[in-house]
N, C-alpha and C positions, 0 to 999 in steps of 0.2 A: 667428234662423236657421231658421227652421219652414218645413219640406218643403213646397212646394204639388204635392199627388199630384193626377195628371192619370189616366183612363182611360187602361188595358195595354194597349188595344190599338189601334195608330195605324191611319189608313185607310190602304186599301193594302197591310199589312204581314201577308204569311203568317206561320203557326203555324210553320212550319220557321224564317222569320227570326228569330221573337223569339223560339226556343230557343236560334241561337244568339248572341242577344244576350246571354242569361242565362248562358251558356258565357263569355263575358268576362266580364261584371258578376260572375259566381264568382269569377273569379280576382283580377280589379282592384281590385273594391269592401275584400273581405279584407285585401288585401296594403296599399291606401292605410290602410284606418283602423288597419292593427297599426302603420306608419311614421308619421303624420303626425295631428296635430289637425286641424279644419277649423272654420274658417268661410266662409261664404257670403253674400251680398249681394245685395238687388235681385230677387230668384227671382222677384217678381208683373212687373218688365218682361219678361218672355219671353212672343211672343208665344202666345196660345190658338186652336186653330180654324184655324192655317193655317202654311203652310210659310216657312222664316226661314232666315238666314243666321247666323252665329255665325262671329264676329270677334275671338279669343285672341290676344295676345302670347306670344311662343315663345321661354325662355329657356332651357330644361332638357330632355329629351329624353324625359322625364314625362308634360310637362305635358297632353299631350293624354290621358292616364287622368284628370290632376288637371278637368281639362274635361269630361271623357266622365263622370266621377264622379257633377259634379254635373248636368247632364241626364240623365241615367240615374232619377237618386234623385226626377227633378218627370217619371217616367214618359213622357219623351221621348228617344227612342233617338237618338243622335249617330253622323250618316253624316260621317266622314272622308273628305276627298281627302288619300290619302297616298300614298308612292310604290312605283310600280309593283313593285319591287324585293320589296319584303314579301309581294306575293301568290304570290309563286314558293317562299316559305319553306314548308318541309311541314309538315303540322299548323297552323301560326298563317295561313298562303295560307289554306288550306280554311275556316277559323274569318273570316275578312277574307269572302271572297265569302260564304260564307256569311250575314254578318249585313251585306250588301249594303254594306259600305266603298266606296268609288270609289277602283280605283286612276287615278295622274297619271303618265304620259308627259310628259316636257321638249317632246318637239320634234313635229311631224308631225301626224298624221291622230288619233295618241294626244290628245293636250292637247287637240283640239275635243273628243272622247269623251267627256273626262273632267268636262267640263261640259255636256257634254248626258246623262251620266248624273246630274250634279249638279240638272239642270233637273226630270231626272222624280221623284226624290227631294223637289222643293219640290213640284211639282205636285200629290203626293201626299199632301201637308202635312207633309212631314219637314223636321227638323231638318238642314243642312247645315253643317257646319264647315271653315272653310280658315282658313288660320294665313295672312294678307295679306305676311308678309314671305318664306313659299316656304322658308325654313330656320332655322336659329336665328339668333336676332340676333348678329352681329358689335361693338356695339356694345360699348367693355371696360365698362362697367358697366350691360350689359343692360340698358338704354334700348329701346325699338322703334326698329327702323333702316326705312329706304325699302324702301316696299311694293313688292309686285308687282300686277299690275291684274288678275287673276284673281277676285278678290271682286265688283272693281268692275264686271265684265263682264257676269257674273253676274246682279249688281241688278239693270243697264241693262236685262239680254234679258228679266229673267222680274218684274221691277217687285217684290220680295221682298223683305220691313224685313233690314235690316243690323244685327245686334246686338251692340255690342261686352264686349267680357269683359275683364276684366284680371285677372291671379293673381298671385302673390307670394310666395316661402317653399317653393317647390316643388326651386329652384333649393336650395336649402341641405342637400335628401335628398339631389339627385341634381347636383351640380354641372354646368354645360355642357361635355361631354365627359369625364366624370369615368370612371373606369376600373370605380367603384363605390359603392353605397350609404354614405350617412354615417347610421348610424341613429342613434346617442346623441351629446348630448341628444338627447329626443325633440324633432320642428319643428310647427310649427302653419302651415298653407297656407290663406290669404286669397284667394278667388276673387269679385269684384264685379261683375254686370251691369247695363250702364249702358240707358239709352232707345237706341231704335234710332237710327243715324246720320240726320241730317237731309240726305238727298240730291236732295230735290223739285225741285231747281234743276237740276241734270242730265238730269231723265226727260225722255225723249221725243227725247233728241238721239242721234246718231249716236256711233257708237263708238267714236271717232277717238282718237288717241293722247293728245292733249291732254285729251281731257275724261274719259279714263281714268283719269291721272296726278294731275288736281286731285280725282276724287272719291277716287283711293286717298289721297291726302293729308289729305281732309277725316276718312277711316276710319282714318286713324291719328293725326289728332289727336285724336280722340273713345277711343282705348282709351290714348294715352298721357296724355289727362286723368283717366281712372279708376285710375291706375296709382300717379299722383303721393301722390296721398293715402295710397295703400296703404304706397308707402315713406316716405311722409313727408320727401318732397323732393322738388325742381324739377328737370324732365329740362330734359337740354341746350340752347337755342336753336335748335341746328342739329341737325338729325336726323343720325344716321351713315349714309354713303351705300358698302358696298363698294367699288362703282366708284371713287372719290376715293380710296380708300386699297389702291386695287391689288389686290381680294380676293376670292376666288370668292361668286359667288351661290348654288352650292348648295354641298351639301357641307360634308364638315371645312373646317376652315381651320387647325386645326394640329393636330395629333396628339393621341391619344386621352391622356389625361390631363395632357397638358402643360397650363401654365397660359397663357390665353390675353390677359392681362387687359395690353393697351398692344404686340398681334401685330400688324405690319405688316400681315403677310396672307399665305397660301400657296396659290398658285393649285393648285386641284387638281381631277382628274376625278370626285369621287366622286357617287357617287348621289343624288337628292334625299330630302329630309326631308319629311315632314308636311308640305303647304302647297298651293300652287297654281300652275297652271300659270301663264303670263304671258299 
C-alpha cells in the first residue's frame, strides 16, 4: 500500500488553491486516520502527466473524503462536482471555491457550467471526480445502481481516461443516512483503482442518448467489477434502477436515520448529492 508521491504542485494550480487544498487535507486527512484503517489498491493505475476522470461508487456520505483521501496522499488534488447547495454554506462555500470544487446545478444553463468547468480542470491536467450515479446508491444492499451520463459526456467531449475506484468499509463509520458516526470497533476502509474504462469504441461518435447510456453502463460495470472482490460477493444481475422502483434520483430517499434497507422509495425534493449532472 506505498504512497506513489507525485510533484505538489499541479500545472495550473495557484499558491492560493493549494493553500486551500491543505485547509481540507487538515481537517480530513486527521479525522479519516483517527476513524478508520486504510488500505488502498492499484495507486500506479492513476494516470501521470495528464488530466483523468475518477469514477467512485457512492454508498455513504463519506466517502468522497474516503476518495479525496487517497488522491490527496499520490499529490493529486481531487476537483469535485458536488452540489451547488454546499457552495452557499459559510466558511465550508468559501473553503469549496476556494480549492476550485465544481459546483453542479440539476437543470439549465448550471449543469452545462458544471462541465465546462470540469473540462478546464482536465485540461489543466487535474484530477476530476463525479460519483456516475448523481447520489447515493438506492440499491438495499449498496450495490452501484444506474448511472447518470454526466461522466460519460465528459470522456466523449474532452477524450480523458475514465478511472474507476471502488471502496468498501466506509459505509460502516458512517452508515447511508446515518444520524452519526459509529466509531468502535475501530473499521478499516478498502479503496481499489482499477485500469481506466475501455471506452475506444464510442470516441468519435456523437452524443446521443443511446451511446451515452451504453458507455455509462460499460463505467459501471467496470467499478461494480472492482467492488465485488472487495466484498467478497457477486452483485446482482440486474442493476437497481430508481425509476423501476418509484424512487427519486437525487436526494434522500427516506429520512435521516431511518433504515433504508428493502425502501420502496419516497419521492422527494431534496438537493443533489456529490455527483453529476445528467
Amino acid at each position: 500500500m506505498a504512497d506513489r508521491k507525485r510533484p505538489f504542485k499541479p500545472a495550473g494550480m495557484s499558491l492560493r488553491t493549494r493553500v486551500f487544498f491543505a485547509i481540507l487535507a487538515g481537517v480530513a486527512r486527521p479525522a479519516m486516520n483517527l476513524l478508520t484503517g486504510k488500505e488502498w489498491h492499484g495507486l500506479e493505475k492513476l494516470p501521470v502527466g495528464e488530466g483523468f476522470i475518477v469514477v467512485p461508487n457512492h454508498c455513504t456520505e463519506i466517502d468522497p473524503i474516503v476518495v479525496g483521501h487517497m488522491l490527496y496522499n499520490q499529490n493529486l488534488m481531487p476537483h469535485f462536482l458536488a452540489k451547488d447547495g454546499l457552495f452557499r454554506t459559510p466558511v465550508l462555500g468559501a473553503v469549496l471555491r476556494g480549492a476550485h470544487q465544481i459546483p453542479v446545478e440539476r437543470s439549465g444553463v448550471g449543469a452545462g457550467k458544471s462541465l465546462e468547468g470540469a473540462e478546464r480542470v482536465l485540461g489543466e491536467g487535474g484530477a476530476v471526480v463525479i460519483y456516475p450515479e448523481g447520489t447515493l446508491t438506492r440499491d438495499p444492499e449498496l450495490w452501484p445502481m444506474k448511472g447518470r451520463t454526466g461522466a460519460a459526456r465528459l470522456a466523449l467531449s474532452t477524450g480523458a481516461k475514465v478511472v474507476p475506484v471502488a471502496h468498501w468499509g466506509a459505509q460502516e463509520v458512517f452508515p447511508r443516512y446515518a444520524k452519526g458516526f459509529k466509531i468502535f470497533p475501530r473499521k478499516k476502509t478498502h479503496v481499489v483503482v482499477g485500469d481506466p474504462v475501455n471506452l475506444d469504441e464510442f470516441m468519435g461518435r456523437t452524443g446521443d442518448k443511446a451511446t451515452l447510456e451504453a458507455m455509462t453502463e460499460v463505467i459501471m460495470a467496470d467499478i461494480t467489477a472492482l467492488l465485488e472482490p472487495l466484498r467478497g460477493e457477486s452483485a446482482p444481475a440486474q442493476r437497481w434502477d430508481p425509476t423501476a422502483h418509484h424512487q427519486s434520483t437525487h436526494g434522500r430517499f427516506v429520512e435521516r436515520g431511518a433504515k433504508a434497507h428493502g425502501a420502496t422509495g419516497k419521492d422527494d425534493a431534496g438537493t443533489p448529492e456529490t455527483g453529476d449532472p445528467k
